[in-house]
C-alpha positions as CSV (number, residue, x, y, z in Angstrom):
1,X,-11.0,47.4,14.6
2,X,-10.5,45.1,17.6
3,X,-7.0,44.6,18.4
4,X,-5.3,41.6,16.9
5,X,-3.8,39.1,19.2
6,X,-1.0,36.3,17.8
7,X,0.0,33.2,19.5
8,X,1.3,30.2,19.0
9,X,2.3,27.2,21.1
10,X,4.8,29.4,23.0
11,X,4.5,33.2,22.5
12,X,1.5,35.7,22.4
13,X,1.6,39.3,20.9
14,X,-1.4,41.1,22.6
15,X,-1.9,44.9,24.0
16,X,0.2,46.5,26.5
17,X,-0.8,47.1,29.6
18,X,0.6,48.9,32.8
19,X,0.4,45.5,34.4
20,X,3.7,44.6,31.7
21,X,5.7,47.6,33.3
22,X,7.7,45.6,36.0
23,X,9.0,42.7,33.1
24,X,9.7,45.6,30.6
25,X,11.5,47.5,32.6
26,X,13.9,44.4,33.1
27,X,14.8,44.6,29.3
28,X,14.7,48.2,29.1
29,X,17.0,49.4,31.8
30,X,19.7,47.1,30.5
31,X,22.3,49.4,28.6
32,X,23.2,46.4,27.0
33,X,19.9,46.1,25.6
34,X,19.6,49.4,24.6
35,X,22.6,50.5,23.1
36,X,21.2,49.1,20.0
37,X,18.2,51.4,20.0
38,X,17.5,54.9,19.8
39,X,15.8,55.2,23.2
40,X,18.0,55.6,26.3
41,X,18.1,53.4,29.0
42,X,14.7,53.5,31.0
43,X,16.2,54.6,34.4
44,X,13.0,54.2,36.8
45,X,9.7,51.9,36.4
46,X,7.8,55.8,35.8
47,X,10.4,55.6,32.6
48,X,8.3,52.4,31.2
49,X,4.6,53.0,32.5
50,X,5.4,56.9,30.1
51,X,6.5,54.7,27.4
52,X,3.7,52.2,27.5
53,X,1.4,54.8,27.8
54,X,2.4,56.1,24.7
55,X,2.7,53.4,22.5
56,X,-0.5,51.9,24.3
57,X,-2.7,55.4,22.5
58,X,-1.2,54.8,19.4
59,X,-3.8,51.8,18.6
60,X,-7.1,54.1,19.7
61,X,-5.3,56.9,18.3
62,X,-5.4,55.6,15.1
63,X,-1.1,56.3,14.9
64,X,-0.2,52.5,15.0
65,X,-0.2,49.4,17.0
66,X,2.0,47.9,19.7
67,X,1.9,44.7,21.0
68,X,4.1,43.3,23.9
69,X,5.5,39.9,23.1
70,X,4.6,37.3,26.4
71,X,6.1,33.8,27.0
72,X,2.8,32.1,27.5
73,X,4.1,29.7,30.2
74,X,5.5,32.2,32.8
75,X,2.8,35.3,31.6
76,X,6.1,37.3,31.4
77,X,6.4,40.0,28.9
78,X,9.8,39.6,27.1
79,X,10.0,41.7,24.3
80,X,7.8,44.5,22.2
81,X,7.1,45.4,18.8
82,X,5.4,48.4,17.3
83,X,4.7,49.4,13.9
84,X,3.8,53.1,13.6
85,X,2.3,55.3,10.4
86,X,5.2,57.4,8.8
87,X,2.9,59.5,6.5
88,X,-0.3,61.6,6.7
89,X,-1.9,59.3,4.4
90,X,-0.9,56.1,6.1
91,X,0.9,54.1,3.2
92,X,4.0,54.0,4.8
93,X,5.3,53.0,8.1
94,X,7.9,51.9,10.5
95,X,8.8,49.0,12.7
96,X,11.0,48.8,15.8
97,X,11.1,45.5,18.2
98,X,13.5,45.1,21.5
99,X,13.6,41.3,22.7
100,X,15.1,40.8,26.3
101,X,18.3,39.0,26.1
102,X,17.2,35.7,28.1
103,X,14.4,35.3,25.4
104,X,17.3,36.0,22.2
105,X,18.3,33.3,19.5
106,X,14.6,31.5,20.2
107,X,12.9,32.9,16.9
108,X,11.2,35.1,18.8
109,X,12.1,38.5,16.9
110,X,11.3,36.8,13.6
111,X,8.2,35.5,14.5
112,X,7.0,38.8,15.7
113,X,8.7,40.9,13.3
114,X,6.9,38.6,10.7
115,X,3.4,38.8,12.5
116,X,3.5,42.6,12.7
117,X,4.7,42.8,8.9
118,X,1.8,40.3,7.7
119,X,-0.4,42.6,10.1
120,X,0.7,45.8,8.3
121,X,0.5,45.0,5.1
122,X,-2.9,42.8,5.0
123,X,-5.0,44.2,7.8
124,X,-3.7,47.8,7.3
125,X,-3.1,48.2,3.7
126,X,0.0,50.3,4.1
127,X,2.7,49.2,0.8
128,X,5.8,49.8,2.6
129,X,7.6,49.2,5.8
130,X,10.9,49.8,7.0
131,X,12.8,49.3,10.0
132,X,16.1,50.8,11.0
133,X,18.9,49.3,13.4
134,X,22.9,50.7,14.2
135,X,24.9,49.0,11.8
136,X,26.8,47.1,14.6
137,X,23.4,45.4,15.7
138,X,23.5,42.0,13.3
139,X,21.0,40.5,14.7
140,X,18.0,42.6,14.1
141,X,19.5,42.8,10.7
142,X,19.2,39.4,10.5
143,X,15.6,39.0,11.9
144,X,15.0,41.7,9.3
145,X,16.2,39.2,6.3
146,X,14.3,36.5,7.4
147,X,11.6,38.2,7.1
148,X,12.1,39.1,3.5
149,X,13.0,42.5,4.1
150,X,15.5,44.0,1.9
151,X,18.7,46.3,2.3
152,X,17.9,50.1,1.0
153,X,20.8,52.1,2.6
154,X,23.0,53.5,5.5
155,X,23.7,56.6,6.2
156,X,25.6,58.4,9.2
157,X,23.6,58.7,12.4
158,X,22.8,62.4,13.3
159,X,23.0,61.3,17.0
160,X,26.1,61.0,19.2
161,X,25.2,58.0,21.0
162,X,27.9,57.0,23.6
163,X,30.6,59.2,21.9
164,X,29.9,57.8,18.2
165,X,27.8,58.1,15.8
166,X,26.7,55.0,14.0
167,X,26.3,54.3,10.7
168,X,22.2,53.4,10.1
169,X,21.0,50.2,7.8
170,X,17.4,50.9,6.4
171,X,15.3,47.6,5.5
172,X,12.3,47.9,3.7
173,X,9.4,45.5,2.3
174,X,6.6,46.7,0.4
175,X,4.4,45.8,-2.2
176,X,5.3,48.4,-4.5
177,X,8.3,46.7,-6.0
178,X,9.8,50.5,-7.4
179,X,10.8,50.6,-3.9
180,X,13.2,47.7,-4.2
181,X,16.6,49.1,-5.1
């Protein structure tokens, strides 16, 4: 399968590469930024080249896809958004997406989360995708709504994150409409 680029007048969604590293670690080393994810704060630019690495085999690798999101105009990468294979016989998964603040309230999320969700359930067949976010973080549970995503449950974070642990909203979508609550 070759990997599936999505653009519009504004945005792309293509591969990562090592040549994002500098623009993603602008996002990713603010604590602001990341104290709504489950990653800690990248603290050198060998903290995002690991991470793209990673998420960069998981295409090949046959584990997932993730595409860095890229304001056409500037070539600047200004947000990510991975959707990764939850079970062994990949009909589940999972989706996570950071934007960097400059690029928030634009539509951006949306339109990615809503690219990758379209990607995942028509290109790779799986019937159900979730996503996660701290229950404090609104507005990826927003971007989650819009995208027709539906409230399944919370539940108490096993992680002390900053002293607290956080309560968890699940979203789902999924073809299989027993999985709607």
């Amino acid at each position: 399968m070759i990997f599936p680029v999505y653009e519009d007048d504004i945005y792309m969604m293509r591969e990562m590469a090592l040549d994002d590293a500098n623009d993603m670690f602008e996002y990713l080393r603010d604590k602001d930024v990341m104290r709504y994810t489950a990653s800690p704060t990248h603290i050198t630019i060998e903290d995002t080249k690991a991470m793209i690495r990673k998420l960069s085999s998981s295409f090949p690798d046959g584990q997932g896809i993730a595409w860095v999101v890229v304001d056409k105009q500037s070539n600047k990468a200004i947000g990510h958004i991975g959707l990764y294979y939850t079970d062994v016989n990949k009909m589940n998964a999972s989706v996570g997406f950071i934007i960097s603040p400059a690029y928030q309230n634009h539509g951006i999320a949306t339109w990615a989360l809503g690219n990758c969700i379209n990607f995942g359930l028509n290109q790779l067949k799986v019937t159900r995708i979730e996503a996660k976010c701290k229950s404090v973080n609104v507005a990826s549970e927003r971007v989650m709504q819009k995208c027709g995503m539906v409230f399944l449950e919370m539940k108490k974070s096993p992680f002390l994150v900053d002293g607290i642990y956080y309560d968890i909203k699940t979203y789902i979508i999924s073809l299989n409409k027993d999985y709607i609550v």
